[in-house]
N, C-alpha and C positions, 0 to 999 in steps of 0.2 A: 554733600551726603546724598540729595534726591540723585547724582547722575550713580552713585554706587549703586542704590537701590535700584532702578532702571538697569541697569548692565549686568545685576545679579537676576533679576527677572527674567531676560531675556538670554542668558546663560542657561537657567533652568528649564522655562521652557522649550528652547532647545535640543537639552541632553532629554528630556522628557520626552517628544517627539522621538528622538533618536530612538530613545529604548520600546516606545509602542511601535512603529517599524521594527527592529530588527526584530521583537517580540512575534507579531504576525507574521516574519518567514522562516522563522527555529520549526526545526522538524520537531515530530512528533511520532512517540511511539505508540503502535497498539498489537497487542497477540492474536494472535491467530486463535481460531478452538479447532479440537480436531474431534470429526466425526465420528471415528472406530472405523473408518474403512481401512483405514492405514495407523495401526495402535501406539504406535511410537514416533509417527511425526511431531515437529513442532514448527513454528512460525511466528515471522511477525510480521510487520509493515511499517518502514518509516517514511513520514510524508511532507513536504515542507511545498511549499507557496516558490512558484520559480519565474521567473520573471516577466511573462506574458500572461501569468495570473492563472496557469494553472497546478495542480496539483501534482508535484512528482510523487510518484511511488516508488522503493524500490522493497520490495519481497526477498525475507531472509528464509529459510528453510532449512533445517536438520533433519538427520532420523528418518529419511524420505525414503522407503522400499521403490524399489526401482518399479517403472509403470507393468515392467513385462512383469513382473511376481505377486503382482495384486489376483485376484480372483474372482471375476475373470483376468486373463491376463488384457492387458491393454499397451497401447503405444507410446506416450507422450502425459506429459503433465498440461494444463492450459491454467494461464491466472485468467479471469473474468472481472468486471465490476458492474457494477448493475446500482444506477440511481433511483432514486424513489422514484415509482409511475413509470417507469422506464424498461426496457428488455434489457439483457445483458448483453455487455461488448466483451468482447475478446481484448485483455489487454495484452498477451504477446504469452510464450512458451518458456515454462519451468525447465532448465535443465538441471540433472540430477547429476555428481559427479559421484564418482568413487567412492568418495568419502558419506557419500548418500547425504548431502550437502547442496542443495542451488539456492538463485536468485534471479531477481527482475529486475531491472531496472528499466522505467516508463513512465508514462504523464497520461492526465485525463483532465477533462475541464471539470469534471466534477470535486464539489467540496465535503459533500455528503453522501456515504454510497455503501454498499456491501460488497464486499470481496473477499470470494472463493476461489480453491484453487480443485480442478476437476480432473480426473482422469480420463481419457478421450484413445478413440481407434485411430482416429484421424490429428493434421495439427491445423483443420479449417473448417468443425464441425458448423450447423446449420445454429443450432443451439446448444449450449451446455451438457454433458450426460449428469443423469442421478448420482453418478460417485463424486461425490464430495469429498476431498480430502481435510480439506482443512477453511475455517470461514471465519470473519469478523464485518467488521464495524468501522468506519473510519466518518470523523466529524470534525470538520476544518472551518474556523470559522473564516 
């Protein structure tokens, strides 16, 4: 009977382990808010833990007015993330299709951060411009 009990312990803890790993790399969603500069965007962000231990992103978007029919008009979408205490980095360029529909897909070492998505003249500004399209929150432990 003690080697039953022993084999079921170690069985358990086991699948136990298994499930807090896979637990820490299951993506995770979060919405986007959107500013009014663009009134009928929407967005979100899924993020999950990738194998060098950073944070994939990838940026869903609907409802996105194309950058040239914003007002001002402008060129490009930019996604940003910006960690605590930290400036923002440029995580790579929204594109908008037809459907007025894009996405991102990208990584950041950070776990904890804000991301916004900007509307810009350029696709390699110095910093972010004041239009805001759409922003959140992301908390990964």
């Amino acid at each position: 009977m003690g080697y039953w009990k022993s084999s079921c312990r170690k069985v358990s803890l086991f699948l136990l382990c298994s499930f807090l790993l896979a637990t820490a790399a299951w993506g995770r969603e979060d919405r986007l808010t959107n500013t009014g500069a663009a009134p009928a965007a929407e967005g979100k962000v899924n993020t999950d833990n990738d194998r060098n231990g950073n944070t994939g992103v990838d940026v869903e978007v609907k409802h996105m007015a194309t950058p040239q029919s914003l007002t001002p008009a402008k060129q490009t979408y930019l996604v940003w993330v910006q960690a605590r205490g930290k400036d923002p980095e440029l995580l790579g360029a929204l594109r908008v299709n037809d459907n007025l529909e894009g996405s991102l897909k990208a990584a950041t070492p950070y776990k904890d951060f804000e991301i916004f998505i900007t509307a810009e003249d350029n696709m390699k500004p110095d910093a972010p411009s004041s239009i805001v399209i759409l922003k959140g929150a992301v908390a990964r432990k």
